[in-house]
MIDREN-565674 format. One line per 4 residues: their letters; for each residue x, z, y of N, C-alpha, C. Coordinates in pm, 1 decimal. Last residue first. Example, Ala and Ser with C-alpha at 12.3 -4.5 7.8 and 13.67 -1.06 7.14 Angstrom:
// MIDREN-565674
SA = 1285.0 708.0 -225.0 1367.0 714.0 -106.0 1290.0 787.0 3.0 | 1319.0 780.0 -569.0 1230.0 780.0 -450.0 1320.0 780.0 -330.0
END
This chain:
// MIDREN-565674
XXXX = -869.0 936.5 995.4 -935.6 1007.7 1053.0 -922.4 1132.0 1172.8 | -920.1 554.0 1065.5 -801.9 676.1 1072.7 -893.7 794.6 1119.3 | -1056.7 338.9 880.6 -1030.2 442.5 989.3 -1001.5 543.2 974.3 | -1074.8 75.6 610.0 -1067.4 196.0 670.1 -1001.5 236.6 860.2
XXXX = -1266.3 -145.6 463.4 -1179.8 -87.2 594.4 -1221.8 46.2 581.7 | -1195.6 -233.8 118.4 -1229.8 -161.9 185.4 -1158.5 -222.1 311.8 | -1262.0 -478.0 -138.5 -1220.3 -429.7 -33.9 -1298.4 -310.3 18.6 | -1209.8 -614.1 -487.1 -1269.5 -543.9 -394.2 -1209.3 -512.3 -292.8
XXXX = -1110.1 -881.7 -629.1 -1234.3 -785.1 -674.5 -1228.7 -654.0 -605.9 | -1128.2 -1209.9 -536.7 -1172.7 -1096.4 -507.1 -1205.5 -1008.7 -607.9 | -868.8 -1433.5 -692.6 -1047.0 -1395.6 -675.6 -1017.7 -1261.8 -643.7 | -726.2 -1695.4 -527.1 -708.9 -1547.7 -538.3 -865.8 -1511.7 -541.0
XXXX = -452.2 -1904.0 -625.7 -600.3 -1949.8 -592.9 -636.6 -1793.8 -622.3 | -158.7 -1884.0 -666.2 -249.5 -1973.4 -529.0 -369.4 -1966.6 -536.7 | -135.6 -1755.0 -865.7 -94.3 -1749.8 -786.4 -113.9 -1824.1 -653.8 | -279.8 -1824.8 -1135.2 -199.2 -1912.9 -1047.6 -85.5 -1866.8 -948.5
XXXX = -476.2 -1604.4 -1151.7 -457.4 -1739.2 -1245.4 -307.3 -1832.9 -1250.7 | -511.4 -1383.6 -986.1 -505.3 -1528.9 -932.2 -480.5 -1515.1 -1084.4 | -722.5 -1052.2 -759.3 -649.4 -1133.8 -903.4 -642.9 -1318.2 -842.5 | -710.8 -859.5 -476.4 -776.3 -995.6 -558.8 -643.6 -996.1 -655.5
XXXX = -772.5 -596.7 -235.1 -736.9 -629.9 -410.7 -778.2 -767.6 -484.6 | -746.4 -528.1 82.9 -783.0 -640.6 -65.4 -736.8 -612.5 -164.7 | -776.3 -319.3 342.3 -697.5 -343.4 214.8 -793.2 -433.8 98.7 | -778.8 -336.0 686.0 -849.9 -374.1 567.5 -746.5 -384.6 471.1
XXXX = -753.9 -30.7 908.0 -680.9 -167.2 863.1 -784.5 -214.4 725.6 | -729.1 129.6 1280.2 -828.9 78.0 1143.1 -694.0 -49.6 1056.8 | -648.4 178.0 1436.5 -734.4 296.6 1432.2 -748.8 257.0 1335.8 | -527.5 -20.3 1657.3 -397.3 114.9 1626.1 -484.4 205.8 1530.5
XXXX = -694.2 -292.9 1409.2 -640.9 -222.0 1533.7 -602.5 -106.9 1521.0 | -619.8 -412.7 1154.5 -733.8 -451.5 1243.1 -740.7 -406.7 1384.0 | -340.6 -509.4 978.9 -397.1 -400.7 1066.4 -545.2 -503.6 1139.7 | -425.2 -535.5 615.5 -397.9 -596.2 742.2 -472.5 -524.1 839.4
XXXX = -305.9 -548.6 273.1 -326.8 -460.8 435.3 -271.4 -545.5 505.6 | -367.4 -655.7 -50.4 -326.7 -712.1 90.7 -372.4 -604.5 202.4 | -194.8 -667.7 -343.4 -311.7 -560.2 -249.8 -288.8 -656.5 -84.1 | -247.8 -870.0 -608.2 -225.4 -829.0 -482.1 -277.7 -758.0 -449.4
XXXX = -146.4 -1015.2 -957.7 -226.2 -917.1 -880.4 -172.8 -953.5 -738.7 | -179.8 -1251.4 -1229.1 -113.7 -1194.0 -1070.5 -218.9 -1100.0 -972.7 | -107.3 -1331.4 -1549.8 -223.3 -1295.6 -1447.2 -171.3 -1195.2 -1320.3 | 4.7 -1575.2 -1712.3 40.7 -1564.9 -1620.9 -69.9 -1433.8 -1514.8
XXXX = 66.0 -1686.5 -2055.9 20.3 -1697.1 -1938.7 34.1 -1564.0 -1862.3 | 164.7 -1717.6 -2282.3 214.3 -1765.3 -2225.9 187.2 -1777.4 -2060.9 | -22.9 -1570.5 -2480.2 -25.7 -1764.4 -2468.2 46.9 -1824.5 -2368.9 | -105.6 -1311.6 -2258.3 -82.7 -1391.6 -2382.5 -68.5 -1551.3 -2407.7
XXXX = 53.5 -1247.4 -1987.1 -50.9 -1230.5 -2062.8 -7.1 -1326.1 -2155.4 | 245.3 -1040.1 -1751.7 225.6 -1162.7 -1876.6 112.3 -1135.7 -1995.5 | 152.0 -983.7 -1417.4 178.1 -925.7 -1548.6 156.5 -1025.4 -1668.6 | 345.9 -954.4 -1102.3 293.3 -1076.4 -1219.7 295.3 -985.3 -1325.7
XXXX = 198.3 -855.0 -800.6 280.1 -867.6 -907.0 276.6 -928.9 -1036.8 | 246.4 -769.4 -448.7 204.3 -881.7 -550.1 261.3 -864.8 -687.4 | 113.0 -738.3 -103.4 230.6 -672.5 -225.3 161.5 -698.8 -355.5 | 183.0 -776.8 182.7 114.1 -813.3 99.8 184.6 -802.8 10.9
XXXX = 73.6 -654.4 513.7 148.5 -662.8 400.2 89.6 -695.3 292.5 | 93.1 -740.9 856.3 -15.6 -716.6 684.6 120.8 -728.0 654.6 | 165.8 -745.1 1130.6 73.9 -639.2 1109.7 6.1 -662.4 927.5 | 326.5 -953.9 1124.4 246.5 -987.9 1204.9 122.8 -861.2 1150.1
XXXX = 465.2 -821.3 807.0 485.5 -904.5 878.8 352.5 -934.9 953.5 | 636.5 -581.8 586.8 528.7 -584.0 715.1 569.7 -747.0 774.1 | 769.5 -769.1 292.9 773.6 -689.0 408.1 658.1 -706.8 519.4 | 742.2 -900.7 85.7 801.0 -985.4 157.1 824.1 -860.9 250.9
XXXX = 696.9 -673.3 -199.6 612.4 -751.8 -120.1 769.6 -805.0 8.2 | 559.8 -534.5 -580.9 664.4 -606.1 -476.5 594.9 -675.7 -320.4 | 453.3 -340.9 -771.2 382.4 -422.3 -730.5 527.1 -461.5 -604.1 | 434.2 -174.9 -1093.8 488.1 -207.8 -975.2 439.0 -337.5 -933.5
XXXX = 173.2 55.7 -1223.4 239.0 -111.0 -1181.5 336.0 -73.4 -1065.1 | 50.4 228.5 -1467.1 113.0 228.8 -1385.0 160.9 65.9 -1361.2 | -221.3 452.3 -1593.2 -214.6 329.4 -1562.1 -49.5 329.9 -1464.7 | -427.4 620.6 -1651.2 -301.1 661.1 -1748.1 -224.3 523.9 -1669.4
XXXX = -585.9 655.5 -1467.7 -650.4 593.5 -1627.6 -532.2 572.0 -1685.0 | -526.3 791.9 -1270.4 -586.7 845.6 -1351.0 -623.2 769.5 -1412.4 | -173.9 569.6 -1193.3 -356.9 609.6 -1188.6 -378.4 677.8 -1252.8 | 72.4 478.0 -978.8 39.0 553.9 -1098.9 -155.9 635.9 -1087.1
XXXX = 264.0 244.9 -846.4 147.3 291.5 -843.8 88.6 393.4 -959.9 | 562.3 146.3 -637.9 529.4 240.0 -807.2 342.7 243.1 -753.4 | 597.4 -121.4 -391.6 515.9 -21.4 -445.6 493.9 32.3 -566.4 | 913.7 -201.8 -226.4 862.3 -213.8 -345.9 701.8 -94.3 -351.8
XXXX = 1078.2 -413.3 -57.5 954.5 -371.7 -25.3 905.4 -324.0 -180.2 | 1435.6 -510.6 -148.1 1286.3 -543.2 -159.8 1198.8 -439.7 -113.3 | 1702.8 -466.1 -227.4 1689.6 -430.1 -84.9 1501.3 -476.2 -54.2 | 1786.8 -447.3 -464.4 1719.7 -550.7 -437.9 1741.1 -585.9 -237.5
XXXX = 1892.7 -217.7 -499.1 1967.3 -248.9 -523.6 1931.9 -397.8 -474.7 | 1685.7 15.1 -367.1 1807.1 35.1 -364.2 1889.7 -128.8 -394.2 | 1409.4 -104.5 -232.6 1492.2 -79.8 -360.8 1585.3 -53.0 -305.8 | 1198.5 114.4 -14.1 1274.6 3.2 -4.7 1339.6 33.6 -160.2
XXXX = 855.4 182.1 -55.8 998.0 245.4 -18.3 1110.3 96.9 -74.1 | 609.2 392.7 -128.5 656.9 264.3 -114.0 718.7 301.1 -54.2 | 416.1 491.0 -430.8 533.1 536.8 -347.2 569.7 423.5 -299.9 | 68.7 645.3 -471.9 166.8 487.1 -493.0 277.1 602.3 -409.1
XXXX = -184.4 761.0 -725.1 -45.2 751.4 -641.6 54.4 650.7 -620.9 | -529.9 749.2 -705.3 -363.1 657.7 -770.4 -305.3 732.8 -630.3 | -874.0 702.4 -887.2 -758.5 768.1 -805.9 -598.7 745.0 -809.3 | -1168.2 613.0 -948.8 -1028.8 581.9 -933.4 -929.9 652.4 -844.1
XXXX = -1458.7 719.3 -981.4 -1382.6 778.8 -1001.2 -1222.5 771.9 -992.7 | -1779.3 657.4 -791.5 -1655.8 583.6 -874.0 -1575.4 669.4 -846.8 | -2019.0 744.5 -656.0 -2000.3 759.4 -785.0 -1848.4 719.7 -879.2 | -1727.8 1011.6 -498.3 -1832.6 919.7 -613.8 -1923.0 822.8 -569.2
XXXX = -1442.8 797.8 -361.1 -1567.4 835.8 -354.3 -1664.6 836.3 -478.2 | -1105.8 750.5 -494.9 -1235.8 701.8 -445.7 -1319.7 847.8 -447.0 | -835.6 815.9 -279.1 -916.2 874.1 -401.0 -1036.4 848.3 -379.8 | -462.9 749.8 -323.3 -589.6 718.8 -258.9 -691.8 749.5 -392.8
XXXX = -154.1 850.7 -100.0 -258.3 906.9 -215.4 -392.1 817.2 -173.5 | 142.8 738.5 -94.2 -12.4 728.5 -73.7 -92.0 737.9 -174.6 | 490.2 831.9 57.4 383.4 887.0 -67.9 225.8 846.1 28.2 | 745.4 666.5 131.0 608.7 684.5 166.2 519.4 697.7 80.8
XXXX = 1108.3 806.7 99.5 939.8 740.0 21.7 835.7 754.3 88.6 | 1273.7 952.4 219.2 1349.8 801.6 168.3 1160.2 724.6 121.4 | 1183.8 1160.7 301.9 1171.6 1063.8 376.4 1230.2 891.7 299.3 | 1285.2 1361.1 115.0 1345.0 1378.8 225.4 1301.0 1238.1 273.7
XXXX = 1011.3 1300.2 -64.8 1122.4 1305.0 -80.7 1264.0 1259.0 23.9 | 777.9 1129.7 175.8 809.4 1226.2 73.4 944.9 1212.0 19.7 | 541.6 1061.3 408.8 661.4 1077.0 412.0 692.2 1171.4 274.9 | 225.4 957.9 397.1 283.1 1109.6 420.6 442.5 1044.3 357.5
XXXX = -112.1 886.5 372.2 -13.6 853.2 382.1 60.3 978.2 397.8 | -409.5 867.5 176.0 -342.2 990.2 231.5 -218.8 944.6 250.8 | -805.5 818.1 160.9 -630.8 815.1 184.9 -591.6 859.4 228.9 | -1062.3 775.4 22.2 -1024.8 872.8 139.3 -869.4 827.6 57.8
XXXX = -1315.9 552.0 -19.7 -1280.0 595.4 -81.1 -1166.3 680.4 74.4 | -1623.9 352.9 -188.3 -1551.8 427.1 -69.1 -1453.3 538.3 -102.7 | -1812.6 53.4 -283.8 -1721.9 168.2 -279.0 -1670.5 210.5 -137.2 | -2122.2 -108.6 -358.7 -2010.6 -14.3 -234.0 -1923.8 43.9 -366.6
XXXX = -2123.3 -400.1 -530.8 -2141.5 -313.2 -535.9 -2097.5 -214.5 -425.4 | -2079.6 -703.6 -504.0 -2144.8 -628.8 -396.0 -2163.1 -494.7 -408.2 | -1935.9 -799.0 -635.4 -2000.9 -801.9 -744.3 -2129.4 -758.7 -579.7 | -1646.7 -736.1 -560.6 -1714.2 -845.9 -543.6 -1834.2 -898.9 -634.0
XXXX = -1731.3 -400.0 -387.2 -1622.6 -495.5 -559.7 -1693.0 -637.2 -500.8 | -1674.8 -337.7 -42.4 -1768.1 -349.7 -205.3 -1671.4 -404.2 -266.9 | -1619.0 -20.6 172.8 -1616.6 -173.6 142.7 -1717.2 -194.1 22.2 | -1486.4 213.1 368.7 -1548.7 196.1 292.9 -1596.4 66.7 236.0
XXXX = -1272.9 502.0 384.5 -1343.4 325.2 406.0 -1415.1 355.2 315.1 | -1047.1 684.8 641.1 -1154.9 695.4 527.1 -1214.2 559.8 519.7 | -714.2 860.8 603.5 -780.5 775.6 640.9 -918.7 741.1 548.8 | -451.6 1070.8 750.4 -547.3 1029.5 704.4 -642.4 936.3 701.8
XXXX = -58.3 930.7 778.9 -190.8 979.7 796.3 -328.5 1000.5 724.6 | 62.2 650.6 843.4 81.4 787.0 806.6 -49.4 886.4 860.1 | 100.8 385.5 904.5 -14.5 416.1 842.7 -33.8 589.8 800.9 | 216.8 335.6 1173.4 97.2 322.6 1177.9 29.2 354.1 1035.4
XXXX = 487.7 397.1 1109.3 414.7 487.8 1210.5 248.5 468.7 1196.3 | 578.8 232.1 926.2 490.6 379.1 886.1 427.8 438.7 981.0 | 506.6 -0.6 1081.6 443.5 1.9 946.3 420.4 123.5 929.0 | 723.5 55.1 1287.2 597.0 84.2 1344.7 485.7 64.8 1174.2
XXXX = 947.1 79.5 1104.4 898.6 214.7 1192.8 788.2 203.9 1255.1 | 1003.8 -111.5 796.9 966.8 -116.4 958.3 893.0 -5.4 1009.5 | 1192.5 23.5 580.3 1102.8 3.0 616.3 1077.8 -42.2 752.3 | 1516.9 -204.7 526.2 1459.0 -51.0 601.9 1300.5 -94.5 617.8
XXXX = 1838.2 -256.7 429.4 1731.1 -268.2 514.6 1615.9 -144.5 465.1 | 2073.8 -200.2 335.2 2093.6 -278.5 444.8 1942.1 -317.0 488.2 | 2061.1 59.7 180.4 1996.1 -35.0 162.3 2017.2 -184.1 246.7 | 2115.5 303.0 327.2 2132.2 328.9 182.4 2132.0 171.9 129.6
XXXX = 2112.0 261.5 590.8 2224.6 358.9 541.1 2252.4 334.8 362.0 | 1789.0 224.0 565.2 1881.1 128.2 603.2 2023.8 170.7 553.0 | 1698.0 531.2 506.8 1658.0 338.3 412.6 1752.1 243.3 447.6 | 1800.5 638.6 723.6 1834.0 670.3 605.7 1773.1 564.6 476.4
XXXX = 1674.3 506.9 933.0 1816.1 523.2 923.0 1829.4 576.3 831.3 | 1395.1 552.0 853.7 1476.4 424.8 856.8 1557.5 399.3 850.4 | 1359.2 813.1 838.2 1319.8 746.3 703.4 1383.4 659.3 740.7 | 1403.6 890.4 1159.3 1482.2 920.9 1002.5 1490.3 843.2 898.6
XXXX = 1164.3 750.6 1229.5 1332.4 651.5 1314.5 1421.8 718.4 1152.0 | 997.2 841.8 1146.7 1006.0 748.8 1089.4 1098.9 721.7 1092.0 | 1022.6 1170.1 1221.1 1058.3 1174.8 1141.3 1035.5 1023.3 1101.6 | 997.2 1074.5 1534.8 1128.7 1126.3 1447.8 1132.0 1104.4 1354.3
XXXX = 713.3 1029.4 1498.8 797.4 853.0 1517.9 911.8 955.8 1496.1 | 620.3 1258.4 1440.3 622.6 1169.0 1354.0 712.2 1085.0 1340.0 | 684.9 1431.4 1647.4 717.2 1489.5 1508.9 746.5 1340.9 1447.0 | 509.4 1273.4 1859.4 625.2 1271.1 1887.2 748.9 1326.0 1751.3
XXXX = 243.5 1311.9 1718.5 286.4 1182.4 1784.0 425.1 1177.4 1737.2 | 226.7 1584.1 1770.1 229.6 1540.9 1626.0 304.2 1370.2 1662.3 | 222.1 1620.6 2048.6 366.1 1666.8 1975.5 373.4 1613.1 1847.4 | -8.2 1480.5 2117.6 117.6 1428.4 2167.3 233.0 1481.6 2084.2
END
């Protein structure tokens, strides 16, 4: 109950201080619900498993939601994301930074009906176009599924892997 009660403070903070800065604001039940630990497990679309352990957490006086996520062996991927409103956009934005030297920003519409979906275009050659997403969607107050698919397009989205996770 007291961690409970620590938390939703310290979200109502992060908000009034996202909003104050931004005319908008993470949504307080989004962080409320993902802060924390969490463990999944899923496949690539190849069927292979993966699994992997997360780490939500409030950072830099709250203006950022620091997520750590670190696969399971045998697979080695590990990344820091920060999500947190722009300053100047007022946008949903995710930094992601990997152990393969790797970094994206990734953008999204905002929590809506419990998912988020955060998307980004990187230019490829000839003029073309290759689009990422992560998609979270709550499954219940204990669990959520995260997607990773590629598009071509942007309308037509191939899988290449999921997890669910539970809160540990």
């Amino acid at each position: 109950m007291k961690t409970h009660t620590i938390t939703l403070l310290l979200c109502l903070g992060l908000s009034s201080s996202m909003k104050a800065q931004t005319g908008k604001q993470l949504p307080a039940d989004m962080i409320q619900f993902f802060l924390g630990d969490w463990t999944g497990d899923g496949a690539f679309a190849s069927g292979k498993k993966i699994a992997a352990d997360l780490r939500f957490k409030l950072s830099l006086d709250s203006a950022w939601v620091m997520y750590e996520h670190t696969d399971k062996a045998p697979n080695r991927y590990k990344a820091l994301s920060m999500w947190g409103v722009d300053k100047q956009s007022g946008e949903l934005v995710d930094y992601v930074f990997d152990n393969f030297r790797g970094h994206r920003k990734f953008s999204s519409q905002g929590w809506q009906d419990g998912k988020l979906v955060l998307t980004r275009q990187l230019p490829q050659p000839a003029n073309n176009v290759l689009y990422e997403r992560f998609l979270y969607e709550k499954l219940s107050s204990q669990s959520f599924k995260m997607t990773y698919e590629t598009s071509q397009d942007g309308n037509t989205w191939k899988l290449v892997d999921y997890l669910t996770f539970t809160k540990k």
